[in-house]
C-alpha positions in Angstrom: 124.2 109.8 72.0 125.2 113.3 71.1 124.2 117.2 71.4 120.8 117.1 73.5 118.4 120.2 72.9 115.5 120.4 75.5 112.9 123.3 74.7 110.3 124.0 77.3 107.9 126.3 76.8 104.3 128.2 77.5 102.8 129.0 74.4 99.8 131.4 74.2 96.8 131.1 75.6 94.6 133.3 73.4 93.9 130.9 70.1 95.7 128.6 68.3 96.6 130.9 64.9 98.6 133.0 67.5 100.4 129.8 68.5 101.6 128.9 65.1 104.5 131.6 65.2 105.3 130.7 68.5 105.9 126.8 67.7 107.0 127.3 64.2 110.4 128.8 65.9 111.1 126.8 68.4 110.7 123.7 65.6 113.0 125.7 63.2 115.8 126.1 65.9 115.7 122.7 66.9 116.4 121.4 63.4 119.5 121.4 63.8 119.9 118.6 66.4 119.2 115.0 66.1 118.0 114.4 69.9 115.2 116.8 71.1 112.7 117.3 73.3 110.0 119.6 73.1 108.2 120.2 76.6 105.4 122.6 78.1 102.2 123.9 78.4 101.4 123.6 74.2 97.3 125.1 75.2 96.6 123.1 72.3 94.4 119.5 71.8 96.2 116.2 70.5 93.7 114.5 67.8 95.0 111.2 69.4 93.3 112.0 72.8 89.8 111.4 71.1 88.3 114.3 72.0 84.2 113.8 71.2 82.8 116.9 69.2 80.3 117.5 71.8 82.9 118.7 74.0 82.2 122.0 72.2 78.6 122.3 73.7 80.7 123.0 77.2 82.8 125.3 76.1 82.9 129.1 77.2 83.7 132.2 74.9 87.5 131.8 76.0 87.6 127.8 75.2 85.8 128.3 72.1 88.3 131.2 70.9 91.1 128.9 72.5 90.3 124.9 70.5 88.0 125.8 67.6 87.6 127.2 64.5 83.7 127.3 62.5 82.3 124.8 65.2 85.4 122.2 65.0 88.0 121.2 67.9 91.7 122.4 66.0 94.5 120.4 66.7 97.5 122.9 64.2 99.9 122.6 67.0 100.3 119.1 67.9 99.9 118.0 64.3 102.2 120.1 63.2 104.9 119.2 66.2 104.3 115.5 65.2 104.5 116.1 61.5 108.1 117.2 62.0 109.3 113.8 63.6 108.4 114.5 67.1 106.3 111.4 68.7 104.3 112.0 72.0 105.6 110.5 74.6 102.1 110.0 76.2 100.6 108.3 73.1 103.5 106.2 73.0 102.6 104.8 76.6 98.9 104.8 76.5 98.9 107.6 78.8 97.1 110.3 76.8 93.9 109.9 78.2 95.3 111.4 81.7 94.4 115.4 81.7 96.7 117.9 82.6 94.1 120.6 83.6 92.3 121.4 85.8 93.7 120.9 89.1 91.2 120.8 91.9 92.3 124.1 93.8 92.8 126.4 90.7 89.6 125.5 88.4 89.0 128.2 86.2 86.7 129.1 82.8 89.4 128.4 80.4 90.1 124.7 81.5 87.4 121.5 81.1 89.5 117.8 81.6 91.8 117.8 79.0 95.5 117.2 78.3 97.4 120.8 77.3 100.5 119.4 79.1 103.0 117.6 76.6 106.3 115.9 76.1 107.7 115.2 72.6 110.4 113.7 71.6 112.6 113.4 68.5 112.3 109.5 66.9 116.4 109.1 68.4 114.9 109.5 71.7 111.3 108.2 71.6 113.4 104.6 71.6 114.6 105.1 75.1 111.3 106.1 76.6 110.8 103.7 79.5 107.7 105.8 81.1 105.3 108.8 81.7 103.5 110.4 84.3 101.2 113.2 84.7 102.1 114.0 88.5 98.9 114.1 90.7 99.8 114.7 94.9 98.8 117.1 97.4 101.1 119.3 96.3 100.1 119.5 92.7 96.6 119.8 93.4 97.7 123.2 94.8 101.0 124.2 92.8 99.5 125.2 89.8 96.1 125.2 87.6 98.3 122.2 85.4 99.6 119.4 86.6 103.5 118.6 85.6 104.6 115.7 83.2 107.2 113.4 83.6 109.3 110.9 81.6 112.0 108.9 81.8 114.1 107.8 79.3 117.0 105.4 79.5 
């Protein structure tokens, strides 16, 4: 299969121009490689997770700073991650409708039910993907205010 290169990240909370930096060199580093995978806490919304408009009526200061731009959910990050030949693993299983944040003990203003949790993968990969899971126990309620992501590939 080759050279591997597995980047897992946080990128910044604060909005989603100040993540475009961030993501735009990780994606130029991993150019290089054939098999990728690009992992993390991305704060940013998928398109593909069908996120209703009206979700913006919830929204706080922070979240509306954080998604939007002029009244409109932004999705820069992922769509530019996927324009690049990375596919989401969760889309690719179905499984994008299972949110990453909140967990139940760490709730906070900056998190409604959404998915800010991903796994990518490069197209050389994407073919081996066998499944996903957005890990949900005891222990994860507590761990964290995001809930970890799994795949496996074979």
């Amino acid at each position: 299969m080759g050279e591997l290169s597995v980047a897992s990240f946080h990128l910044t909370p604060y909005s989603e121009d100040l993540r475009h930096p961030e993501i735009d060199l990780i994606l130029d580093f991993q150019k290089q490689y054939l098999n990728k995978v690009l992992m993390g806490d991305m704060n940013s919304l998928s398109k593909n997770d069908g996120y209703n408009e009206n979700i913006i009526d919830g929204f706080n200061d922070v979240q509306t700073k954080k998604f939007t731009r002029d009244g409109k959910l932004r999705f820069d990050v992922t769509d530019k991650i996927l324009s690049t030949g990375y596919q989401d693993s969760a889309v690719l299983l179905a499984k994008n409708k299972d949110n990453t944040v909140p967990t139940p003990s760490n709730k906070d203003a900056a998190h409604a039910e959404m998915r800010l949790d991903y796994i990518f993968l490069s197209d050389s990969l994407s073919q081996h993907l066998t499944s996903y899971k957005v890990v949900k126990n005891e222990l994860t309620d507590k761990a964290s205010d995001h809930y970890p992501v799994v795949v496996t590939l074979k």
